[in-house]
Backbone as CSV, one residue per row, in Angstrom:
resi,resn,N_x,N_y,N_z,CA_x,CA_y,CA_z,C_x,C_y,C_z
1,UNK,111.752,101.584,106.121,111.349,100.195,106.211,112.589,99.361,106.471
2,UNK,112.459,98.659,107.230,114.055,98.178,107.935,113.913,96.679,108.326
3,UNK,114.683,95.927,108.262,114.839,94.460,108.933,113.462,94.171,109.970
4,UNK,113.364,95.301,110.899,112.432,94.763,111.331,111.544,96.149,111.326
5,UNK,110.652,95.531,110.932,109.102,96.566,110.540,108.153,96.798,111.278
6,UNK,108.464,96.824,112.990,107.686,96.647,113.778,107.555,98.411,114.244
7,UNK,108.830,99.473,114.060,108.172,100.669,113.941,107.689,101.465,113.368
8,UNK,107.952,101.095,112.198,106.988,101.751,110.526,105.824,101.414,111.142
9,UNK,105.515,99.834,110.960,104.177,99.656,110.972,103.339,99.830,112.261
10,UNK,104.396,100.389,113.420,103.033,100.897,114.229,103.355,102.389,113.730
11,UNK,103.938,103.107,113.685,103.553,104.626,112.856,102.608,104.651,111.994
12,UNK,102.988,104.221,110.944,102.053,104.179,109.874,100.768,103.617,110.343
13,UNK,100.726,102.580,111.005,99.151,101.570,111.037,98.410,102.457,111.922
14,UNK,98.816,103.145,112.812,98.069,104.215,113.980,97.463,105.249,113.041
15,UNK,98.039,105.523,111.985,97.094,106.899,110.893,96.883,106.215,110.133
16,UNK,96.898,104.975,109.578,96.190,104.620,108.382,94.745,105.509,107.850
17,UNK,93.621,104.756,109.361,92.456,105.270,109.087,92.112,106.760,108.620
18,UNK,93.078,107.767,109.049,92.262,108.662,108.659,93.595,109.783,108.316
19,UNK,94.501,108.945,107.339,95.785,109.463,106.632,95.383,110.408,105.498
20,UNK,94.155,110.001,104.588,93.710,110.831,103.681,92.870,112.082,104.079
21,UNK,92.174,111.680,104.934,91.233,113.139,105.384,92.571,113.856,106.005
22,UNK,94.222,113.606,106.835,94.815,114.473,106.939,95.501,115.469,106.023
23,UNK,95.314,114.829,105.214,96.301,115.509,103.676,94.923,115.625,102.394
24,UNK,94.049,116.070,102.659,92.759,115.780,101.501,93.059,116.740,100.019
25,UNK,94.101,117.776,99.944,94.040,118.654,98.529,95.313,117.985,98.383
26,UNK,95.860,116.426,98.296,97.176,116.150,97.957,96.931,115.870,96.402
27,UNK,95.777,115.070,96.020,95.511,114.844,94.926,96.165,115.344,93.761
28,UNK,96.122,116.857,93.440,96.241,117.357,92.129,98.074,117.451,92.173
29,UNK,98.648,117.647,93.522,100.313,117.328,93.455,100.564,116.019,93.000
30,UNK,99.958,115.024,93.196,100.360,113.562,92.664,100.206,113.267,91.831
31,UNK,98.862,114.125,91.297,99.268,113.650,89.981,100.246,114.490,88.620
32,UNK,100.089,115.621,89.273,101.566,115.911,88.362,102.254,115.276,88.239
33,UNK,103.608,114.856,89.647,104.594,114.447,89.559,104.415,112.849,89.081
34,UNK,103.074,112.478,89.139,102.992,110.880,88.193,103.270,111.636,86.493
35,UNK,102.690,112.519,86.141,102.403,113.196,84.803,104.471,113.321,83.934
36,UNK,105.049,114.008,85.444,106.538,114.422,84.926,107.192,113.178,85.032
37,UNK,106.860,111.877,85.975,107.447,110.555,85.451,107.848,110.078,83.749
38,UNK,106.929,110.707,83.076,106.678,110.484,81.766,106.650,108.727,81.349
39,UNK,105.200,108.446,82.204,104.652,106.973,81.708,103.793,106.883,80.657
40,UNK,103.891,105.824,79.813,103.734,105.771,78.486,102.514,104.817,78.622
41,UNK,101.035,104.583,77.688,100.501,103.355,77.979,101.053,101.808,77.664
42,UNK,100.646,101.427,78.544,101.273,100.437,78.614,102.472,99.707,79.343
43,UNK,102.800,100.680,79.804,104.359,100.808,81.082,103.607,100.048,81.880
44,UNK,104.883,99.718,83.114,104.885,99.013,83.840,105.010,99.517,85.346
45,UNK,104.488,99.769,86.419,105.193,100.750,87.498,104.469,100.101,88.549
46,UNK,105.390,100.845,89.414,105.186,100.619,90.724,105.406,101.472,91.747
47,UNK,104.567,101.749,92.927,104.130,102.687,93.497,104.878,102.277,95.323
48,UNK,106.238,102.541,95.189,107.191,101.815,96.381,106.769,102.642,97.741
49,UNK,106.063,102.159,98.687,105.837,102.906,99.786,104.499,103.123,99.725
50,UNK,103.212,102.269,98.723,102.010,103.226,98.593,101.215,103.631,99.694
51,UNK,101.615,102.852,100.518,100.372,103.810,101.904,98.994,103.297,101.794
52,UNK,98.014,104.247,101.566,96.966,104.532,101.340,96.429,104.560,99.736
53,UNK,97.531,104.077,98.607,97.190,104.249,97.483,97.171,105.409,96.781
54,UNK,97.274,106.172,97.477,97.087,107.583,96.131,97.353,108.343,95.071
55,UNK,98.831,107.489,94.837,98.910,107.707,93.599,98.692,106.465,92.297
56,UNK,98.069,105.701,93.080,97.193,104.148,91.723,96.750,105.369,91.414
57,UNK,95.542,105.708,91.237,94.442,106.277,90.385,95.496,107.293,88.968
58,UNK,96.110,108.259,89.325,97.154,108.600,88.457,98.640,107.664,87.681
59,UNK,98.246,107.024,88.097,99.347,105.901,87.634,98.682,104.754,86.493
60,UNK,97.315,104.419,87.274,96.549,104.093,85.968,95.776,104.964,84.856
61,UNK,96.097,105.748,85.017,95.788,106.985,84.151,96.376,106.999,83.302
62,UNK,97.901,106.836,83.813,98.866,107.049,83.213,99.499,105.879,81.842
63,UNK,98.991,104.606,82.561,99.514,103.533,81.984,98.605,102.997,81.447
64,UNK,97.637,103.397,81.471,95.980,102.658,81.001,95.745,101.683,81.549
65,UNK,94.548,101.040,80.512,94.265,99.547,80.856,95.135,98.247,80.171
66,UNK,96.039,98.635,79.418,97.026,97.676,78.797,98.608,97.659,79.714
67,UNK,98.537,98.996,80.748,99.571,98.829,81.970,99.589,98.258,83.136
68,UNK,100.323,97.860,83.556,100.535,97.583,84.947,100.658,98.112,86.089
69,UNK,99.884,98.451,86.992,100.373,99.142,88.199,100.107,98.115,89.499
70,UNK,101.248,98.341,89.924,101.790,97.247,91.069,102.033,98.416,92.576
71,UNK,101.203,98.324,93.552,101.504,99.061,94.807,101.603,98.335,95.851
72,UNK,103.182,98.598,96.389,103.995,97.538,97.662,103.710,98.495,99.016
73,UNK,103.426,98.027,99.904,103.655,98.561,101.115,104.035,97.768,102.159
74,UNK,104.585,97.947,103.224,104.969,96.891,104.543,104.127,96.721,105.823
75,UNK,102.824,97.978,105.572,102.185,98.390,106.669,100.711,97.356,106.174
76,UNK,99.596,96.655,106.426,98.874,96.183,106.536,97.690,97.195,106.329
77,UNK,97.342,97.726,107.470,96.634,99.260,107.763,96.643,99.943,106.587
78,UNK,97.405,100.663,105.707,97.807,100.817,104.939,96.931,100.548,103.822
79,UNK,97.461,99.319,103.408,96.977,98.590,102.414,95.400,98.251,102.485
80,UNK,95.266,98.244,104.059,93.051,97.910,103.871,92.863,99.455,103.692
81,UNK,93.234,100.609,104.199,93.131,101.704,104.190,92.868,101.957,102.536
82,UNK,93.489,101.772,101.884,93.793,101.936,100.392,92.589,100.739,99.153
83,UNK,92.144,99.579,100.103,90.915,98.856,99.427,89.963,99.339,100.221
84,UNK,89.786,100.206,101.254,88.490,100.950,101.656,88.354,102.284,100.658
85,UNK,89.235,102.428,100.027,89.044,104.004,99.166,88.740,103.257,97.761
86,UNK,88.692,101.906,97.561,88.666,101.593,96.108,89.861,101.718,95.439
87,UNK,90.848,101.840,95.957,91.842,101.954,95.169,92.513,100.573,94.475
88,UNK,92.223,99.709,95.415,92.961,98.464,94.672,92.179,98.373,92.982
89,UNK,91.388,98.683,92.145,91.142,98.818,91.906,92.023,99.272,90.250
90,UNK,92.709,99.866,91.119,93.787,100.813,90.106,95.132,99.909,90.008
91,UNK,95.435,99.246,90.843,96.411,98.621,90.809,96.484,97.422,91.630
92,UNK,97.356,96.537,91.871,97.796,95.491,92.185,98.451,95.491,93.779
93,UNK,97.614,95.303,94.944,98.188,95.595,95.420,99.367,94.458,96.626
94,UNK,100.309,94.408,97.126,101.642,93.932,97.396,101.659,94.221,98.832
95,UNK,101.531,93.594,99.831,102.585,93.319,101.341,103.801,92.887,101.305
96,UNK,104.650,93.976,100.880,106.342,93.939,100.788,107.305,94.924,101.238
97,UNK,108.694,94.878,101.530,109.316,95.916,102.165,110.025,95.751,100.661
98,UNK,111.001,97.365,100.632,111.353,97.680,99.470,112.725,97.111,99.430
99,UNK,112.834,96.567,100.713,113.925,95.679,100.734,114.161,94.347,100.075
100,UNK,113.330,94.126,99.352,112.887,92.721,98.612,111.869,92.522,98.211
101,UNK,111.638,93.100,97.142,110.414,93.123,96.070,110.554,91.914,95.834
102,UNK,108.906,91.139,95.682,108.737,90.189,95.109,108.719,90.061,93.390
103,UNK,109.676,90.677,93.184,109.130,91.142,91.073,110.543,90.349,90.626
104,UNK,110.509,90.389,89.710,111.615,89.781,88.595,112.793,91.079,87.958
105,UNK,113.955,90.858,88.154,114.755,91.799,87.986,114.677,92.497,86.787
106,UNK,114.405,93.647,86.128,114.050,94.601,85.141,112.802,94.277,84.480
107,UNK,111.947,93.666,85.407,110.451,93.595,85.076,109.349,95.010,85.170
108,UNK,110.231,96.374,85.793,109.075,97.524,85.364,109.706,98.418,84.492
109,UNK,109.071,99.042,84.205,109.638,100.291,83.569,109.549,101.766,84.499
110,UNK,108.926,101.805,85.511,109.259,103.106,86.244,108.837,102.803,87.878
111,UNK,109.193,103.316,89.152,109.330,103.016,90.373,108.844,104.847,90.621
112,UNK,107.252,104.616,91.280,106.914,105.995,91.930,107.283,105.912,93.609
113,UNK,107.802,106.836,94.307,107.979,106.763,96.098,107.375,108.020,96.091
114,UNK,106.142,107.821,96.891,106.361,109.149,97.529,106.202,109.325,99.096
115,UNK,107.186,110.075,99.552,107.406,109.876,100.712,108.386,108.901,101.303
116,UNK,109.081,108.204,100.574,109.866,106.502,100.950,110.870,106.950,101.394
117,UNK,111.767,107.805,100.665,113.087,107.829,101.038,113.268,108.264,102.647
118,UNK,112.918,108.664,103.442,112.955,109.452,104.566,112.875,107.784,105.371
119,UNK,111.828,107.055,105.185,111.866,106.282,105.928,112.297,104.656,105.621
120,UNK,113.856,104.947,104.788,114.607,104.257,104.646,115.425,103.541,105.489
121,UNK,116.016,102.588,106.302,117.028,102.458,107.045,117.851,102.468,106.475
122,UNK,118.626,101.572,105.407,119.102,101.147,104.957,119.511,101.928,103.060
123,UNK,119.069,103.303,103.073,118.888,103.956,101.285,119.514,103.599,100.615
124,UNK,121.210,103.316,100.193,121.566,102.720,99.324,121.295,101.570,98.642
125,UNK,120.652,100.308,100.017,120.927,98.806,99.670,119.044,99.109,98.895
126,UNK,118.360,99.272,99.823,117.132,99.997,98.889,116.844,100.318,98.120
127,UNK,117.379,101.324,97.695,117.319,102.230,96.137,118.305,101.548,94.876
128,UNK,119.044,100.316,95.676,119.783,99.303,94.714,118.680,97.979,94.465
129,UNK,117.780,97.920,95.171,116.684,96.851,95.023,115.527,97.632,93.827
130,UNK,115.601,98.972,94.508,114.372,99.110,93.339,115.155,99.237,91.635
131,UNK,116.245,99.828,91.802,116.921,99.650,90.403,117.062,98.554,90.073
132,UNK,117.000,97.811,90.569,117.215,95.978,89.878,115.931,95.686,89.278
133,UNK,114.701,95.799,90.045,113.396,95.532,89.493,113.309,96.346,88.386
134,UNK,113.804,97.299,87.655,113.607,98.310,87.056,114.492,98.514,85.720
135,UNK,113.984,98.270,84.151,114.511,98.166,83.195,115.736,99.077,83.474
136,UNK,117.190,98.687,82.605,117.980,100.021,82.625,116.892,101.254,80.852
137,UNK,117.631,102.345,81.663,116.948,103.770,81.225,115.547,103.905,81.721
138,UNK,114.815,102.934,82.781,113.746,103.181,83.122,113.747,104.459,84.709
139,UNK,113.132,104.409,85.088,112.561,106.333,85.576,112.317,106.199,87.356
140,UNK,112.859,106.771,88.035,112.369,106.968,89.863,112.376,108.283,89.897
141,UNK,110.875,108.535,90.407,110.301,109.415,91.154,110.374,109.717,92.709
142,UNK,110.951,110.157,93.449,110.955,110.308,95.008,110.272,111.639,94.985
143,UNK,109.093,111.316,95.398,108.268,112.572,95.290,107.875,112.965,97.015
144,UNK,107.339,114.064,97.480,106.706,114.390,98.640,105.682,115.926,98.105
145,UNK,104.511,116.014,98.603,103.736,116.703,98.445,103.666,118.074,98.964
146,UNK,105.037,118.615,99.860,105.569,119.457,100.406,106.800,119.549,100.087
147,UNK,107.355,120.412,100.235,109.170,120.578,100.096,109.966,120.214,101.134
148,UNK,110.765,120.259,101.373,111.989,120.135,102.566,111.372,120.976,103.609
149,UNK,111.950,122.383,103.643,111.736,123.389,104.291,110.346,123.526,105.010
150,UNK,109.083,123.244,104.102,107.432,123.150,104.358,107.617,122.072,105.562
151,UNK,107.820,121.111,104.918,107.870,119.550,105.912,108.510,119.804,106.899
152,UNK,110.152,120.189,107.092,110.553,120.355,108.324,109.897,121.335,109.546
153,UNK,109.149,122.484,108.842,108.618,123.251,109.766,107.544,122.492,110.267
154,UNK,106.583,122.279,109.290,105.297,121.368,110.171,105.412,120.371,111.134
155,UNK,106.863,119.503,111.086,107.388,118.874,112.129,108.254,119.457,113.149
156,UNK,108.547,120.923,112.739,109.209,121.573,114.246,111.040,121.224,114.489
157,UNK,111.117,121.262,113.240,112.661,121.089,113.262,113.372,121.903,112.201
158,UNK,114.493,121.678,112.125,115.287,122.280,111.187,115.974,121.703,110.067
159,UNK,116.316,121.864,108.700,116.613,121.279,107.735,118.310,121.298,108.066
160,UNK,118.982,119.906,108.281,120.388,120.201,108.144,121.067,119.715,107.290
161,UNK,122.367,119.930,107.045,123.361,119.995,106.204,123.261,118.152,105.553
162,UNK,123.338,116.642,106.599,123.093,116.204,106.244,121.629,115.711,106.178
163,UNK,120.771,116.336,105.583,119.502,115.583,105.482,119.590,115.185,104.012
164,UNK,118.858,113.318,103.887,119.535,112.893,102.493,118.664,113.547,101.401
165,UNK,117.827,114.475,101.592,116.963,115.082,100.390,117.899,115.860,99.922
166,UNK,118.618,116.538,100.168,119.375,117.498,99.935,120.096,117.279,98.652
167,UNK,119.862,117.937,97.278,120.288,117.496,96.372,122.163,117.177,96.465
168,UNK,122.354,117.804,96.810,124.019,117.086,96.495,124.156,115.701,97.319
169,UNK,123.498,115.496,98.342,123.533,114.002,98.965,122.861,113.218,98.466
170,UNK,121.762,113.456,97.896,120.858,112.825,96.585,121.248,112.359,95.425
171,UNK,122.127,113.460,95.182,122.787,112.653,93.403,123.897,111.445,94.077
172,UNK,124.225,112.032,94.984,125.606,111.090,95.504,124.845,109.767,95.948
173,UNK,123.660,109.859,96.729,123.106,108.596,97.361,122.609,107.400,95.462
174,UNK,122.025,108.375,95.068,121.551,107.660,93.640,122.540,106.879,92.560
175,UNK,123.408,108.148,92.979,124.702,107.090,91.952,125.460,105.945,92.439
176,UNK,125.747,106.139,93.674,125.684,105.098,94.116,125.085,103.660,94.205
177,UNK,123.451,103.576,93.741,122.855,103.007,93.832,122.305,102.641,92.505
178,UNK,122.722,102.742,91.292,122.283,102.408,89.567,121.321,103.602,89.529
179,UNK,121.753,104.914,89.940,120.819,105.749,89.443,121.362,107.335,88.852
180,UNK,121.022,107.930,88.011,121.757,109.086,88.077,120.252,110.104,87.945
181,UNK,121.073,111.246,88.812,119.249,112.362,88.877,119.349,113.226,88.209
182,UNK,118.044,113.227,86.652,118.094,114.013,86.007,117.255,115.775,86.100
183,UNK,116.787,115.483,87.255,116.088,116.647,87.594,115.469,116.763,88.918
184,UNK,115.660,117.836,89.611,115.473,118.205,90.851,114.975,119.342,91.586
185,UNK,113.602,119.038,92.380,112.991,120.307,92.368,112.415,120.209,94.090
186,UNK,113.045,121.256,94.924,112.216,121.481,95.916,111.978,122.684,95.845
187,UNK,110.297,122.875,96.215,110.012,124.266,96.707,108.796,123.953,97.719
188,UNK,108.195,124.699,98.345,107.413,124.973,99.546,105.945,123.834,98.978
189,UNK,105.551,123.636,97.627,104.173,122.680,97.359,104.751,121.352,96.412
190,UNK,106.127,121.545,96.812,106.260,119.505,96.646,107.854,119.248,95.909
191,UNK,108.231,118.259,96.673,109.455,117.955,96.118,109.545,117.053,95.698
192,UNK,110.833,116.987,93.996,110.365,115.940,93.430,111.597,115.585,92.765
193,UNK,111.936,114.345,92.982,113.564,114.644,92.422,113.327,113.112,91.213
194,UNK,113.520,113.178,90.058,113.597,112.172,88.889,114.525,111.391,88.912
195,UNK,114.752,110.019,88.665,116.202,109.390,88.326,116.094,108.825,86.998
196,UNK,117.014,108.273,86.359,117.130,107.186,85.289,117.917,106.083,85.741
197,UNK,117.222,105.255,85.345,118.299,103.750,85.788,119.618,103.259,85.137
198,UNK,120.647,103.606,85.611,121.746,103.450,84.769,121.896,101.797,83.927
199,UNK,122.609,101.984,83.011,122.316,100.087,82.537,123.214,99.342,83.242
């Protein structure tokens, strides 16, 4: 998501409609990695990049009805895509780039992405916006429903040395950015790397 959002949002807005019937058994991966967030009722979160919504429903699960769930996206498509499934429902939903959340600085307690980081321009100044919205010791999830290796093949390329998933460019990109990564996991059915918000 970048200064100007005119190629996200024709990527993204061209599959909106029928983004979920492409990925339909993603469900039970999302909601794990909402589960290993470790949200408490009553937390506060937000779902940076939601797309289509799919992880509200596990997020209010997660946080109950005394939590907050807040889902930002930059794509339009997207976002009707995500009140045609009922999802607004689950959460709150936001026309914003993650470049400037409309929230109040350490107003959540945890930041879910899944899928965001890849289509970052800008990852440091980014992942320094969502740590600001975000209590210190509060929690980022950069999740994907495939691994590195899975994903790069289905797109027909090769995983290289710098790709920023790559955990050693990951801890380095995070610390950089008020974050340090306490746990890190790719394998072939989903990658999922944790942060804590430094104070």
């Amino acid at each position: 998501m970048s200064d100007d959002h005119t190629h996200v949002q024709e990527f993204f807005g061209a599959r909106a409609a029928d983004w979920d019937t492409r990925f339909p058994d993603d469900g039970p991966v999302y909601a794990a990695a909402v589960t290993e967030l470790g949200l408490r009722e009553g937390d506060r979160v937000l779902d940076a990049g939601c797309g289509t919504g799919r992880a509200l429903p596990p997020l209010r699960d997660a946080v109950g009805p005394s939590g907050t769930v807040l889902g930002a996206d930059v794509t339009p498509a997207m976002l009707e895509a995500a009140v045609r499934a009922g999802r607004d429902r689950d959460g709150q939903l936001l026309l914003a780039d993650v470049a400037g959340l409309p929230l109040r600085s350490e107003s959540l307690d945890a930041v879910f992405a899944a899928g965001l980081v890849a289509h970052l321009p800008n990852p440091s100044e980014n992942l320094r916006e969502l740590a600001r919205v975000v209590r210190p010791a509060g929690t980022l999830a950069l999740f994907h429903p495939i691994g590195r290796a899975a994903l790069a093949a289905r797109q027909g390329r090769q995983i290289t040395p710098d790709d920023l998933r790559a955990e050693s460019n990951l801890r380095l990109l995070l610390s950089g950015s008020g974050w340090r990564l306490t746990s890190y996991v790719d394998e072939d059915s989903r990658f999922l790397a944790l942060a804590v918000r430094l104070p």
